[in-house]
Every structure is written in structure tokens, then in C-alpha cells.
C-alpha positions in Angstrom: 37.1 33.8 28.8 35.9 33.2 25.4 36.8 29.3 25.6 35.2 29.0 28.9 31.8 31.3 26.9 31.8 28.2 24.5 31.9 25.2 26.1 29.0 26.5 28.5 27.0 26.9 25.1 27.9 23.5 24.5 26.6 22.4 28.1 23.7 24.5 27.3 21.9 22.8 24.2 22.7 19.2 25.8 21.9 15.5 23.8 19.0 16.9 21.5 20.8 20.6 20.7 23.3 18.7 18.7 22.1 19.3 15.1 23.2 15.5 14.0 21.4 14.1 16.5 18.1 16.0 15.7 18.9 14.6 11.8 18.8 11.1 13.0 16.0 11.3 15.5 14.4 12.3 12.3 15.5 9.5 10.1 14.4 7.0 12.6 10.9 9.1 12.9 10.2 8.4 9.1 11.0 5.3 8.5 8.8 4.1 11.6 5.8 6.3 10.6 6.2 6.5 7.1 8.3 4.5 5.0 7.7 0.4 7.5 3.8 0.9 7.5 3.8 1.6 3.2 6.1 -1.5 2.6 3.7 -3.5 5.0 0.8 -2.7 2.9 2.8 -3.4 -0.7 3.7 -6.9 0.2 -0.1 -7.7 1.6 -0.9 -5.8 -2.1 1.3 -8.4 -3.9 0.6 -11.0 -1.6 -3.1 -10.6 -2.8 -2.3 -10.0 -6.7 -0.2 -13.4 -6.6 -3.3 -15.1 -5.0 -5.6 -14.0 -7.8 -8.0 -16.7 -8.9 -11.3 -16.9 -11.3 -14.0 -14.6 -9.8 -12.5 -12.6 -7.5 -13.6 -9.0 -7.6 -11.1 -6.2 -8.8 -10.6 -2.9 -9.5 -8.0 -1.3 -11.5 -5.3 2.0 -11.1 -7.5 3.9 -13.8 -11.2 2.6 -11.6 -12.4 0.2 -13.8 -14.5 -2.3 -11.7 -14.5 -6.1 -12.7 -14.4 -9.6 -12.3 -11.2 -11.6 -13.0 -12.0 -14.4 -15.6 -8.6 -15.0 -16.4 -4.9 -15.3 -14.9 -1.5 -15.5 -16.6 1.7 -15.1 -15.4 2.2 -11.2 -15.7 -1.8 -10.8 -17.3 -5.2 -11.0 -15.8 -8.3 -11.2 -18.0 -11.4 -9.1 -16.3 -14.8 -9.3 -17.0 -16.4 -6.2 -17.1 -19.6 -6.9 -18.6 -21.1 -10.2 -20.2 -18.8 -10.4 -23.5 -16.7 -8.1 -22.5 -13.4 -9.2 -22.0 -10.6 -7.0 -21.1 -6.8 -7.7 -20.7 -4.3 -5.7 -17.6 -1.0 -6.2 -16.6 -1.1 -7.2 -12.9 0.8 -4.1 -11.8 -2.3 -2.1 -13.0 -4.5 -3.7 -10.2 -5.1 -1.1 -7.1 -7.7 -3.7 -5.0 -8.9 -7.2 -4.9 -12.0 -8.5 -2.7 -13.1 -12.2 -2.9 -16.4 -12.8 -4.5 -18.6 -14.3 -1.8 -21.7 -16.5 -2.5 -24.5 -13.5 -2.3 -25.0 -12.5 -5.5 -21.4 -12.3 -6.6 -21.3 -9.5 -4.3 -18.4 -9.1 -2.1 -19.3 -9.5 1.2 -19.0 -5.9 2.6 -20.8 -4.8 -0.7 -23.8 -6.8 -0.7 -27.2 -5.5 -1.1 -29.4 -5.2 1.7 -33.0 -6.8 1.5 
């Protein structure tokens, strides 16, 4: 009787009772929600910093706000202010907008007249 009590438990709980099964449904429910999308965005991140040129717009991991006036291998010059030239790794950039031809403004930041 008592073999016959535990195999209708079995029956009861069916495909997604089994504990293991549960664990991997899991798996599979992070990696497509949380783990693809973040290396999507890294790659268009690096794909950006390894298209930096002169001019283009910047701001850095610690919020300072400038324009890049130079580019070396693992380096990038900004401009912050006239004179003011300051040197960051290329790790320590958080965004990058193109400078467009209003201003110096990028596009979605321009001033409206």
C-alpha cells in the first residue's frame, strides 16, 4: 500500500512538480530576461567606445560631461572646458552621443528657439 501511496504522489505533481525541472526552467528564465539583453547592451557600449572619434560628446562613470579631443589606444583626452584638458581610461566612459552640427549640441539635446 505504501508503494502504491508513492507513486500516485509521483503522478500527482507531474512535469513541473519535479524540483529539477523547476531549477532549469529557472536557468533558462534568467538568462533570457536577464543575463542575453545585458551582454546585448555591453557589446553596442564597446562597439561605441571603439568608434570614438574627435568631438563626439561623452560622459564619464563618475558624471563628468565632455567633449573627446583626443583618442589613444586605451586613453581618451576630454575637453571639459576651453583649456581644460582631462585624461580617462576608456573603461571609465558610461555614454557617448555624436556631436551634431547645431551648436555642438547632440541632437536630442539641442536648445530649442
Amino acid at each position: 500500500m505504501t508503494t502504491a501511496l508513492s507513486i500516485l504522489a509521483q503522478q500527482q505533481g507531474g512535469l513541473l512538480g519535479n524540483p529539477m525541472v523547476m531549477i532549469i526552467l529557472m536557468i533558462v528564465m534568467f538568462y533570457f530576461l536577464l543575463i542575453r539583453p545585458q551582454k546585448k547592451q555591453r557589446k553596442e557600449q564597446e562597439a561605441r567606445i571603439a568608434a570614438l572619434k574627435k568631438g563626439d560628446k561623452i560622459v564619464t562613470i563618475g558624471g563628468m560631461h565632455g567633449m573627446v579631443h583626443q583618442v589613444s589606444e586605451k586613453t581618451v583626452t576630454i575637453k571639459i572646458s576651453e583649456g581644460v584638458l582631462v585624461p580617462f581610461n576608456k573603461v571609465a566612459i558610461a555614454e557617448v552621443s555624436r556631436a551634431s552640427k547645431s551648436e555642438g549640441y547632440p541632437k536630442e539635446e539641442a536648445p530649442k528657439s
